[in-house]
N, C-alpha and C positions, 0 to 999 in steps of 0.2 A: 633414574628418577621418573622416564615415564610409565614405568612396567606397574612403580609404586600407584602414582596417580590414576593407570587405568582399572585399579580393582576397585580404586571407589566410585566408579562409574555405574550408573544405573542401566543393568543389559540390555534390559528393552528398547530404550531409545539408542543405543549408541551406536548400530547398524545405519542412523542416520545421518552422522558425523565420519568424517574421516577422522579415526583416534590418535591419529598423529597431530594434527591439527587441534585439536579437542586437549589433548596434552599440553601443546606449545599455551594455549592461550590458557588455562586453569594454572600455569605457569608461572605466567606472567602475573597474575590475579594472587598469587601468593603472596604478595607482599604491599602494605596499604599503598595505594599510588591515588596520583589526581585524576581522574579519569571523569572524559565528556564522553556524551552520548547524543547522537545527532541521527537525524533522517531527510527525509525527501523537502524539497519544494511542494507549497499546496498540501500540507500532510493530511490524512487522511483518518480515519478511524485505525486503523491497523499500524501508520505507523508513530501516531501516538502514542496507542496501547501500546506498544511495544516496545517503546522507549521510556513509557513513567515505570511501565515493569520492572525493566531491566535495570533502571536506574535507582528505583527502590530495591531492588535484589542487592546492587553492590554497596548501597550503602551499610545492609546490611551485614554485609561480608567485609565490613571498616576501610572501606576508600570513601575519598572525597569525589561525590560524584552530580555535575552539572548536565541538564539537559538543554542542547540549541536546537529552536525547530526555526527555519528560516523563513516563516511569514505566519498569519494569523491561523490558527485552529477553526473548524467552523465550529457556529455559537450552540450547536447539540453537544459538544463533546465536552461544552466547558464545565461540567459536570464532574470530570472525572478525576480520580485520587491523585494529586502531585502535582495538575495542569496549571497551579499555582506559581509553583517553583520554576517554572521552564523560563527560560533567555529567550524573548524571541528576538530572531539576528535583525530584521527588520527597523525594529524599535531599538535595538541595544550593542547595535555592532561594535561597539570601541570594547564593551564588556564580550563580548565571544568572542572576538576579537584577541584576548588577550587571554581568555580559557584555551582556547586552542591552539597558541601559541606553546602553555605552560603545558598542555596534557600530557601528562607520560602513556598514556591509553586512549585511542578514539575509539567505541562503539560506533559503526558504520550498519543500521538499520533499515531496511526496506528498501535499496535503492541499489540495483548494479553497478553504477556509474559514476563518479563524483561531482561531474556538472549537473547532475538533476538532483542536489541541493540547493542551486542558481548562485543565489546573491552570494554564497562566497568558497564557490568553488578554488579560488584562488590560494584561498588561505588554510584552505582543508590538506590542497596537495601541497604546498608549502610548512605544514605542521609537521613539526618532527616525530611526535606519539605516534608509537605501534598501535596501525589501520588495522581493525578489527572488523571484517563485516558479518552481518547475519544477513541472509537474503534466500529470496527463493522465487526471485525473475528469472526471468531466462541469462544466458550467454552473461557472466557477470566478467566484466572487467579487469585487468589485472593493474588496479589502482592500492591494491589494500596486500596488506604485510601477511594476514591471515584472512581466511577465508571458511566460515561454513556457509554453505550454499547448497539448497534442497528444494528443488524445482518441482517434486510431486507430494506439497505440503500446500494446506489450505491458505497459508498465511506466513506473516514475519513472528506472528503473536505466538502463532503454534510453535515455531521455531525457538523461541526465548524461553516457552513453558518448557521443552524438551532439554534448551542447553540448561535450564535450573535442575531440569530432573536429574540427569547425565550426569553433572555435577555432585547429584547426592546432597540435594540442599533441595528437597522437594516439601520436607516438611516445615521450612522456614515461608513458605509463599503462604501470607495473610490475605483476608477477604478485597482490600484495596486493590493490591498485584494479582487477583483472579479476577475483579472485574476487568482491569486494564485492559486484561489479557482477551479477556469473553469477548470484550467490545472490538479487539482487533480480530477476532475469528469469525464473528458476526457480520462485521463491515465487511469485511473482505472475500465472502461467499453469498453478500446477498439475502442474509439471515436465511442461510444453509440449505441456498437454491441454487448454487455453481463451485465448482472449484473445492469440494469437499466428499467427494463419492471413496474415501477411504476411511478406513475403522478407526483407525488410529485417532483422527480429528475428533471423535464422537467421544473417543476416551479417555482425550486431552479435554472436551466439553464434563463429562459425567466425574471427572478430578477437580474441574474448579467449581462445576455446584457443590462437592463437599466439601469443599472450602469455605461456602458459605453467598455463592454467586447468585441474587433472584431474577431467574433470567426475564419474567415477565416484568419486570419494575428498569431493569436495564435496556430493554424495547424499548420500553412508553421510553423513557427518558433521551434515546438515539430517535425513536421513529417516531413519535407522537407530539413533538415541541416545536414542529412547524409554523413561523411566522405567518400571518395571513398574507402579507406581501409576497412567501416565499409559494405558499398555496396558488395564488394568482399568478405566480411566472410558471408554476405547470402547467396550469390551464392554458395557457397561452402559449407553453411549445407545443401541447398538444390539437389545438385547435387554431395555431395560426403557423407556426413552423416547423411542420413535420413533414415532410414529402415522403412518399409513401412509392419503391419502384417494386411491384409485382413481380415482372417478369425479370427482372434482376437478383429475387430473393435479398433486396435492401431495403433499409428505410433509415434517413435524417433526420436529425433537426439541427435548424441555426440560431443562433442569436448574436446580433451585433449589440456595441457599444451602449446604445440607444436603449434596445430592448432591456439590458440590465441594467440604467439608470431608471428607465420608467417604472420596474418594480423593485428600486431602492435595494439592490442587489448586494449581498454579505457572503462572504467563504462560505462554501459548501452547497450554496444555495440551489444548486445543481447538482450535486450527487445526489446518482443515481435515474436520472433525467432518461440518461440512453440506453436503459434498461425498459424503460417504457415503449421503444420504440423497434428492441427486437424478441420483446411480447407478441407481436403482431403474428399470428395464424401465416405460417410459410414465408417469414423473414428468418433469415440465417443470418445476416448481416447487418451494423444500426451503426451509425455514427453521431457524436453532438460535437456541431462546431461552433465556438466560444469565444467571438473578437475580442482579446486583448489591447493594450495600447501600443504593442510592439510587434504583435503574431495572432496568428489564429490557433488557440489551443485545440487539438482534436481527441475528442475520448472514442474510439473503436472498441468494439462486443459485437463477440459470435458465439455460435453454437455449432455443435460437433468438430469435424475435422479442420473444418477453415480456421487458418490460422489468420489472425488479427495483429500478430507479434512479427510474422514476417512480411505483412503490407504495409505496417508501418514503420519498418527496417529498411524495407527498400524505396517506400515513397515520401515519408514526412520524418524523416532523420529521428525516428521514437523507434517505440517496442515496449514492451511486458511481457505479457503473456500470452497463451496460444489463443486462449477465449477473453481474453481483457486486455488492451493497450493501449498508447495513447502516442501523440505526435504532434509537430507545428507545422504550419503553415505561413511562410511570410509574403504573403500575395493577397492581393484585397478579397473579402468574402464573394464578392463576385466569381474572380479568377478561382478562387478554391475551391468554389463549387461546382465549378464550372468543367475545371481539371480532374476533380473525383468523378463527379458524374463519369470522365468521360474513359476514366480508369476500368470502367466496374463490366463494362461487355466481354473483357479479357479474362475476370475472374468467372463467368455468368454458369458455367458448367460444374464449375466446383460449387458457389454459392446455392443451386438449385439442390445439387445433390445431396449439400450438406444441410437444408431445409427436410427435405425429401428423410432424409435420415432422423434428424432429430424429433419428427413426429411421431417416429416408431418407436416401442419399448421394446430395447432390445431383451432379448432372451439370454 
């Protein structure tokens, strides 16, 4: 059965799949099932996109298919095709709840891990449906039944365009599921300023504008719909909480509780904040730290070889990626920052180097 299924596989991409794995789960997809589709805590542009995709894809393919994201969407994305129909577990836990319960299939999207869904990790590993994950974090987990995972991929979004292609179901993706998808390739390189320096992503891009994708009206609508409130809490990491270490190749910003009640503070309102902060001429390394009511969230971003996924593996029980991760801290902003600071003279030979390096075009 699988020798049958891998000749309808699309060549080109299936070097990025293990075809055993690719078989098992187009397998499983053989026959209409109730299938959820779920991603991260705080979800983001990418893993959205790449769960209204993928959820519009199977329903095309005749399952019954529900999307859980487990707290709010920020208000730029609410925009986008499907983000109607999503469960959020937040507001509707007794309903996902009991999807997840029922699913003979989970879709496990953009997340190595199962607890960094949060509010109900419980119920995810206690669901009996065959764990499906797409992913392409580092070090993923062994929570999930099947597993594609592809760690030198822009995105989860790219990952879902590839499994439709692979599939041979390339020419069913309509304009809605190529924007989905745009928007999580976008988000998730920074509108294709990191994390994208391979051909492939460009011609997973130059596939959904003929599909019908405008990629300038899908900007405006991600980067251009900036609340004035949301405008005035930049100004204000950038001119009142940004610490700026020279000689360490770092730079921070923080904000407490306080700071994001005083600019009436909504999901998302902060991405991409600490991207501004290793802009900075001979910063290799930028952190935003984000008092929650339980923890201190930390977003880490570098550039070139420093890895960001292994100081946040070994100091703030997080991780991502090599140039993007993220972490907690459960110690007052004071002691956190207190603590980083006093982390960074042990990194200072690597961070300078990898400053030093990334101003060069290499050859």
């Amino acid at each position: 059965m699988c020798s049958l299924i891998i000749k309808n596989f699309n060549i080109s991409v299936l070097h990025k799949f293990n075809p055993d794995t690719l078989s098992k789960v187009l397998q499983l997809l053989e026959t209409p099932s109730e299938i959820v589709v779920t991603s991260h805590y705080n979800p983001d542009g990418d893993a959205l996109g790449s769960s209204l995709a993928l959820s519009s894809y199977l329903r095309r393919k005749g399952h019954s298919v529900r999307t859980i994201i487990p707290n709010d969407f920020p208000e730029f994305l609410n925009w986008m095709p499907g983000r109607e129909d999503t469960v959020i577990y937040f507001h509707k836990s007794k309903t996902a709840n009991e999807l997840l319960a029922n699913a003979g299939i989970i879709f496990c999207l953009d997340f190595n891990s199962i607890p960094r869904v949060n509010l109900f990790a419980d119920k995810l590993f206690e669901a009996k449906g065959k764990k499906i994950l797409i992913d392409h974090h580092l070090q993923p987990e062994d929570h999930f039944d099947l597993t594609l995972s592809v760690i030198n991929t822009s995105s989860t979004s790219e990952l879902v365009f590839d499994f439709i292609d692979a599939s041979g179901d390339a020419d069913i993706m309509d304009k809605a599921m190529a924007e989905c998808l745009y928007v999580g390739i976008m988000t998730d390189t920074g509108s294709f300023s990191f994390a994208c320096n391979h051909p492939h992503t460009y011609e997973v891009v130059s596939r959904l504008v003929r599909i019908g994708v405008d990629t300038e009206q899908v900007h405006r609508l991600v980067y251009d719909t900036y609340s004035e409130s949301r405008m005035r809490l930049l100004g204000f990491c950038l001119s009142e909480r940004m610490v700026v270490l020279s000689e360490l190749g770092t730079a921070y910003i923080w904000l407490t509780k306080e700071d994001l009640s005083r600019f009436d503070f909504k999901p998302g309102d902060t991405e991409g904040v600490v991207n501004y902060a290793l802009s900075i001429k001979n910063i290799s390394f930028a952190a935003l730290f984000t008092e929650k009511s339980d923890r201190i969230r930390i977003s880490f971003r570098s550039k070139g070889d420093y890895s960001v996924n292994n100081f946040a593996r070994e100091h703030y029980q997080g991780g991502g990626h090599r140039n993007a991760a993220g972490g907690d801290s459960f110690e007052s902003m004071e002691l956190t920052l207190m603590n980083f600071q006093a982390l960074l003279p042990r990194y200072k030979d690597n961070l300078i180097k990898a400053a030093r390096e990334s101003a060069v075009l290499k050859s």
